[in-house]
C-alpha positions as CSV (number, residue, x, y, z in Angstrom):
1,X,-18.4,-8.9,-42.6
2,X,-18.2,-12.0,-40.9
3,X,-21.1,-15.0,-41.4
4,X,-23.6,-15.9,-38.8
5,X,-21.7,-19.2,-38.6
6,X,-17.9,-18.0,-38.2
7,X,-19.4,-14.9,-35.2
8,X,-20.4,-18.3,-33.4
9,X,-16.7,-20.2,-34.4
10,X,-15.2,-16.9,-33.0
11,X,-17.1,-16.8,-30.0
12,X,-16.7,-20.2,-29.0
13,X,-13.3,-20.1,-29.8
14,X,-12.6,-17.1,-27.4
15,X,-14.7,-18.4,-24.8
16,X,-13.0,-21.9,-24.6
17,X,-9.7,-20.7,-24.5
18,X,-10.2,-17.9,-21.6
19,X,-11.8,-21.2,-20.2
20,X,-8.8,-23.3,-20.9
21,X,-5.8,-21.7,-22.3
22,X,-5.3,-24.6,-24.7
23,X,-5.8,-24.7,-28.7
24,X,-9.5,-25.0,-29.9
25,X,-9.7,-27.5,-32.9
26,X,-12.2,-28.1,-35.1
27,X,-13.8,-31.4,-33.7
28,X,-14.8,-29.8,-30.8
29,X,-16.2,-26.3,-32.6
30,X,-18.0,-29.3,-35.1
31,X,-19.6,-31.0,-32.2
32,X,-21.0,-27.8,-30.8
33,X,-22.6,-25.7,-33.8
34,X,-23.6,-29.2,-35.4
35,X,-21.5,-29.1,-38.7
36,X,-18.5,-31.0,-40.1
37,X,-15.0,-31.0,-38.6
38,X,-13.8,-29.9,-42.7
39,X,-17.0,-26.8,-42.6
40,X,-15.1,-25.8,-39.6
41,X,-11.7,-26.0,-40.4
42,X,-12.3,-23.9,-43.3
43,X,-14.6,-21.4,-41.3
44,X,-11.3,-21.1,-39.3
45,X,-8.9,-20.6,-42.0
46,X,-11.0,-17.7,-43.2
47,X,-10.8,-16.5,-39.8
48,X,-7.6,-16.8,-39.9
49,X,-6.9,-15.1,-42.8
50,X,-9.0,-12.2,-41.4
51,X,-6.5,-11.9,-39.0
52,X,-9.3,-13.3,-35.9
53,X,-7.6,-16.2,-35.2
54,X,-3.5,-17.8,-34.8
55,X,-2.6,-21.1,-35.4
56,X,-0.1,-22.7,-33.1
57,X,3.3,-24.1,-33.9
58,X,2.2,-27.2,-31.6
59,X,-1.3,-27.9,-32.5
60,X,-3.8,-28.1,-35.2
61,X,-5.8,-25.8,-33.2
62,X,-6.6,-22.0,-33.3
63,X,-6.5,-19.1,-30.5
64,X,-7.8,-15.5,-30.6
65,X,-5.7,-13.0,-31.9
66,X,-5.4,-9.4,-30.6
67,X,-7.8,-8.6,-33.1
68,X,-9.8,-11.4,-32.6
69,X,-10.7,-11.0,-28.7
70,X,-11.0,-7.0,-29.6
71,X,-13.9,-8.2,-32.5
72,X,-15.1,-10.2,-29.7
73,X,-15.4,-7.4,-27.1
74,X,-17.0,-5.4,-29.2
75,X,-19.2,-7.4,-31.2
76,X,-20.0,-10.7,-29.6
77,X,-19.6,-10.6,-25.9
78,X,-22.9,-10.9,-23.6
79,X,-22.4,-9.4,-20.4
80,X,-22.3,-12.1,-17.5
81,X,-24.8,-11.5,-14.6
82,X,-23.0,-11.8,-11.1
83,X,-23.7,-14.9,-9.2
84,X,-25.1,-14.8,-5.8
85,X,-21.7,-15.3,-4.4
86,X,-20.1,-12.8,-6.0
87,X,-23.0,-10.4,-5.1
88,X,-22.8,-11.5,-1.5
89,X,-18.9,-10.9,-1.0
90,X,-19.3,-7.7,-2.4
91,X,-22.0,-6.7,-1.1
92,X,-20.9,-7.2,2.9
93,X,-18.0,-5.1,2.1
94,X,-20.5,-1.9,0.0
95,X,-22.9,-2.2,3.4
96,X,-20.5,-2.0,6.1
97,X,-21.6,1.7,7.4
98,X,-18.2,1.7,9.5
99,X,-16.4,1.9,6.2
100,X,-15.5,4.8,4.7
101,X,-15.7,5.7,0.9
102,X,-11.6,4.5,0.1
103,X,-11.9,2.0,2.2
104,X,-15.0,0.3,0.6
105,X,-13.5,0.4,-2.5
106,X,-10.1,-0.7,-2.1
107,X,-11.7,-4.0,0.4
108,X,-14.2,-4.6,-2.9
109,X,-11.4,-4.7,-5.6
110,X,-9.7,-6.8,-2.9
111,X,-12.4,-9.3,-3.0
112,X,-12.5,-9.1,-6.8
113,X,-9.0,-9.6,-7.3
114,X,-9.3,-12.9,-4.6
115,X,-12.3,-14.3,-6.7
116,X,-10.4,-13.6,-10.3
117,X,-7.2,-13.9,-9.4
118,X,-6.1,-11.1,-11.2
119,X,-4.7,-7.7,-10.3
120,X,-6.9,-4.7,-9.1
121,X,-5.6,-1.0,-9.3
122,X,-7.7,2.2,-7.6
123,X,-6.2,5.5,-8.8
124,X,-7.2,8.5,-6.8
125,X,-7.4,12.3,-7.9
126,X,-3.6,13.1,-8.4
127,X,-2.5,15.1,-5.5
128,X,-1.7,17.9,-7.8
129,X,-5.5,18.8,-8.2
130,X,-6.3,18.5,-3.9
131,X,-4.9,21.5,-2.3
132,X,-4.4,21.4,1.9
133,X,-7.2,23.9,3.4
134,X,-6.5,22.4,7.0
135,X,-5.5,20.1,9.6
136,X,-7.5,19.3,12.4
137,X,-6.6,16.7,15.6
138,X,-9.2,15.0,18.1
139,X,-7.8,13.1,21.3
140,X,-8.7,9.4,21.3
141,X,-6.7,8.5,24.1
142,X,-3.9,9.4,26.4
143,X,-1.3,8.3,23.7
144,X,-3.5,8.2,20.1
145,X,-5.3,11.4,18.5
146,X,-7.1,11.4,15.0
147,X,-5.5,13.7,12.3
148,X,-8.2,15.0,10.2
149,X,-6.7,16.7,6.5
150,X,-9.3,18.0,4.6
151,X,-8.8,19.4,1.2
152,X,-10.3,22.5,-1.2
153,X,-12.3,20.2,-3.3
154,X,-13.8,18.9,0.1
155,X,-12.0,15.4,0.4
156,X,-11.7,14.5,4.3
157,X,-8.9,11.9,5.0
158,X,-7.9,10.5,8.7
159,X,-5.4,8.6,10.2
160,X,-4.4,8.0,13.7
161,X,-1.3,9.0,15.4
162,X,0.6,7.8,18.3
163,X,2.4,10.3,20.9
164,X,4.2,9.7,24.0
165,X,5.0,12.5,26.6
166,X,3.5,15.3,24.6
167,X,0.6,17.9,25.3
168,X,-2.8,18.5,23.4
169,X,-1.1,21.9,23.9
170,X,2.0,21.4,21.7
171,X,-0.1,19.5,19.7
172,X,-2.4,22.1,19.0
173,X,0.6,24.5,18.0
174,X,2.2,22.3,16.0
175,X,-1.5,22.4,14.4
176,X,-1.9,26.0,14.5
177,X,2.0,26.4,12.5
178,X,0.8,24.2,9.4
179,X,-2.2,25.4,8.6
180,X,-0.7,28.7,8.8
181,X,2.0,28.1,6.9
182,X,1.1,25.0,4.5
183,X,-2.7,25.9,3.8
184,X,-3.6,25.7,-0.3
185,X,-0.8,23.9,-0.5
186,X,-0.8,20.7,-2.9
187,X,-1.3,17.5,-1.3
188,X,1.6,16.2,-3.1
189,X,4.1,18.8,-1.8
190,X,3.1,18.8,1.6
191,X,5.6,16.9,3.1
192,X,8.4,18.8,0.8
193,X,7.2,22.2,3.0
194,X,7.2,19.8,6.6
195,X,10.9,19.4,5.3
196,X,11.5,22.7,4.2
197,X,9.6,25.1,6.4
198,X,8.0,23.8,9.7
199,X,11.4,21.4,10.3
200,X,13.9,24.2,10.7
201,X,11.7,25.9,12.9
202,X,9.3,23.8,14.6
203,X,11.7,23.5,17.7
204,X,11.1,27.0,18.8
205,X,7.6,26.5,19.3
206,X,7.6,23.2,20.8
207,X,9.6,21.2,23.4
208,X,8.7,17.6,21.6
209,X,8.9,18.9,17.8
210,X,11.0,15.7,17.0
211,X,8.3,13.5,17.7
212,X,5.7,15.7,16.5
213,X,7.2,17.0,13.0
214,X,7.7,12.9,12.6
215,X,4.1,12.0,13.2
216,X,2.8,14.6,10.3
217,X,5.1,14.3,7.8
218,X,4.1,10.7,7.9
219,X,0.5,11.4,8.2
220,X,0.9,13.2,4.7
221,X,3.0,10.7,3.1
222,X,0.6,8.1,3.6
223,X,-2.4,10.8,2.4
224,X,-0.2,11.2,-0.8
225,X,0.7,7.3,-1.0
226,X,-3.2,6.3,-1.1
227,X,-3.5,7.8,-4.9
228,X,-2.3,4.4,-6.3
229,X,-3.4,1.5,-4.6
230,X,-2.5,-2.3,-6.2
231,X,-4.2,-5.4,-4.9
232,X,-2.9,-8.7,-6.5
233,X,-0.5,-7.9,-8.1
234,X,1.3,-11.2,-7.7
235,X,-1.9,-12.8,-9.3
236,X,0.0,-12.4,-12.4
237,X,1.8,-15.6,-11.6
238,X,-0.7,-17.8,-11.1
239,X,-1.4,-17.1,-15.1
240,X,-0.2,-19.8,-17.6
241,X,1.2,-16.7,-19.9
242,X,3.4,-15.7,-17.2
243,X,4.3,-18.2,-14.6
244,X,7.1,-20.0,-17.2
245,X,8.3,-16.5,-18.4
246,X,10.4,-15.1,-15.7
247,X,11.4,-11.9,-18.2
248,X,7.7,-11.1,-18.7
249,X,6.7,-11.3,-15.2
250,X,10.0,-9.1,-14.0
251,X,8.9,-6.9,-17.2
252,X,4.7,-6.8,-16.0
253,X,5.9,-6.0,-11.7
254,X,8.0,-3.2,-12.8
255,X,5.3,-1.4,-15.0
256,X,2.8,-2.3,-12.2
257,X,5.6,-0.4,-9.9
258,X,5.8,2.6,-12.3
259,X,3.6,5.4,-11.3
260,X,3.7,6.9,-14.5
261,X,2.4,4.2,-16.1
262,X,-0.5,4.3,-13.5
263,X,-1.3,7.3,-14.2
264,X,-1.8,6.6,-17.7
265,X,-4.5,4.5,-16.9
266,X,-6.8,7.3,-15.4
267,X,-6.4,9.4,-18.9
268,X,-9.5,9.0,-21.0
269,X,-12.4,12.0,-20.3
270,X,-15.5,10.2,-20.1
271,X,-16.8,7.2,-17.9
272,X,-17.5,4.2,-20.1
273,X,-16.0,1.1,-19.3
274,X,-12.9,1.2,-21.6
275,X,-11.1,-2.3,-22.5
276,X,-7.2,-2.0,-23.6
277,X,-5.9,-5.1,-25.1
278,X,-2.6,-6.4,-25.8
279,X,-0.7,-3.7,-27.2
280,X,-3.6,-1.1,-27.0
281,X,-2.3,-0.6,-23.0
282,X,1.1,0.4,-22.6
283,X,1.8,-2.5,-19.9
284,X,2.3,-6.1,-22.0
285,X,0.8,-7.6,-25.0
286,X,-0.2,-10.4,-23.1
287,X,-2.3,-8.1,-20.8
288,X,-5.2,-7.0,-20.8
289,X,-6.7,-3.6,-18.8
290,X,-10.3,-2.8,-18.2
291,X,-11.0,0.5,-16.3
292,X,-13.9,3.0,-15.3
293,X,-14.2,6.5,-13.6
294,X,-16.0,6.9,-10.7
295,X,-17.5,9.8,-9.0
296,X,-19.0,10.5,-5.7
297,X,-19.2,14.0,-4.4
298,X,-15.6,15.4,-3.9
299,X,-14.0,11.9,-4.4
300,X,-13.0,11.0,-8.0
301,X,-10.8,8.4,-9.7
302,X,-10.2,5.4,-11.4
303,X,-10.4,1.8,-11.1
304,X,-9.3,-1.1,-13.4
305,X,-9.0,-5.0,-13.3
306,X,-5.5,-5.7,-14.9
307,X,-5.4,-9.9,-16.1
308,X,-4.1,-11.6,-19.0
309,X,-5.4,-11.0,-22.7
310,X,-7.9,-14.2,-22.3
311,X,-9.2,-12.7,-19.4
312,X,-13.1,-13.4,-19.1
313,X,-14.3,-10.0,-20.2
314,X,-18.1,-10.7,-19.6
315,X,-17.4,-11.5,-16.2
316,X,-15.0,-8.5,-15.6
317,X,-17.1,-5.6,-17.3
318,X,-20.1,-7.2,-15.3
319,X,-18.6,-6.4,-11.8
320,X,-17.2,-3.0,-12.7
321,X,-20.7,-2.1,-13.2
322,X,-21.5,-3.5,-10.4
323,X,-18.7,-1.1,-8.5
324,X,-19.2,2.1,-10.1
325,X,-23.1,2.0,-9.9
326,X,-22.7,1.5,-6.0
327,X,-19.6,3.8,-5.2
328,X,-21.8,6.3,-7.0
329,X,-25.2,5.5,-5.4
């Protein structure tokens, strides 16, 4: 059970180096809480030897440990309030009525990532659990036509195609042949059964097949694509921890690139704000992941702000409130 006195030294220590990844000592800690530089240093080394705090090799300083910013999290952190900058940025991109639901939220942790510079992730339903119930086009143009998928669990998804030369006739086959063919199909295996089923025998319903079969099976693999979306991800270099460590940063991009590992970030059943430090996530020990579940309707999934273990949690859990509360308004 840690003093009244060493909850403040850990705090400030934290706090000073997410500020400034540099050493805190014990002058500046004395200067602060208003006791002697020798109270503090051995407030520290009790720390310390509570496993809170590390001492450097190169200064007389101390930084969090693992444990440490996890005591922190837990015990001592006060939840930032947005500023009115933040609130505005965010909030032009949460009222724009053009937007859809996907949209809104990949632009917002687009804005985040911008302000923090760190690395935002959105993870979608996996496209296991949406099954196809139909296809559905609507002419823009002479040349562009919406493609509207909607799923079983009610998810609508559109994307505009480009065709030259080719009828709203052999469209409308082309749309008639998948949904007769590919309906309660998963999302995910769509473009498999293009391949497999409507490719081999697509040219003997329509003159233009080429063009057409090419247009959907692209339309789906976009669809399927959208489950994981990264923004930022080279923020990681603009972090002291990573920009001198060429092996760490290759390590961090190829975990960020593994969709497994993704995945793993959308496990946990309920929708608390969860915070994975160091080796508690399965990315680095020198990164940190804080995630939520959101749900609106049909749509469902995950986002997470991904930054380095001295990240500035207050500030991060603060604005993934901010997110879910409005995505689920």
């Amino acid at each position: 059970m840690l003093t009244e006195r060493q909850r403040k030294i850990l705090k400030l220590i934290v706090e000073r180096y997410i500020e400034s990844p540099t050493p805190v000592g014990s002058k500046v800690v004395s200067k602060i809480i208003n006791c002697s530089p020798a109270t503090v240093r051995n407030e520290m080394g009790e720390l310390e030897k509570y496993g809170l705090l590390e001492k450097t090799h190169t200064s007389s300083g101390r930084v969090p440990s693992e444990a440490g910013y996890r005591y922190y999290v837990d015990n001592l952190m006060e939840l930032k309030k947005m500023n009115s900058e933040d609130i505005v940025k965010l909030g032009i991109v949460f009222n724009n009525q053009q937007l859809a639901l996907s949209d809104v939220i990949t632009k917002s942790l687009q804005v985040i990532s911008d302000m923090m510079n760190y690395t935002t992730v959105v993870l979608g339903s996996t496209s296991h659990e949406n099954l196809l119930k139909q296809i559905e086009v609507v002419p823009i143009d002479d040349v562009s036509m919406a493609v509207i998928i909607v799923t079983d669990r009610g998810h609508v998804e559109h994307k505009t195609i480009k065709l030259q030369d080719v009828s709203l006739e052999e469209v409308k086959k082309t749309v008639g042949l998948i949904n007769n063919l590919i309906s309660g199909t998963p999302i995910d295996e769509v473009s498999k059964k293009l391949e497999y089923e409507i490719k081999p025998i697509i040219g003997n319903y329509v003159k233009q097949h080429e063009q057409l079969y090419n247009a959907f099976y692209h339309v789906f693999t976009d669809f399927t694509n959208q489950e994981v979306n990264i923004m930022g991800r080279n923020k990681m270099l603009e972090q002291p921890e990573f920009s001198s460590n060429i092996e760490k940063i290759k390590s961090v991009f190829n975990k960020l690139e593994s969709r497994e590992i993704l995945n793993d970030i959308k496990e946990d059943e309920d929708n608390n704000i969860k915070v994975y430090i160091g080796n508690e996530n399965n990315i680095d020990s020198d990164v940190t992941v804080i995630k939520t579940k959101f749900k609106n309707g049909p749509e469902e999934g995950t986002i997470a702000i991904i930054g380095p273990k001295r990240m500035e949690y207050d500030r991060v859990v603060g604005l993934l409130e901010y997110m879910k509360e409005n995505i689920e308004r």
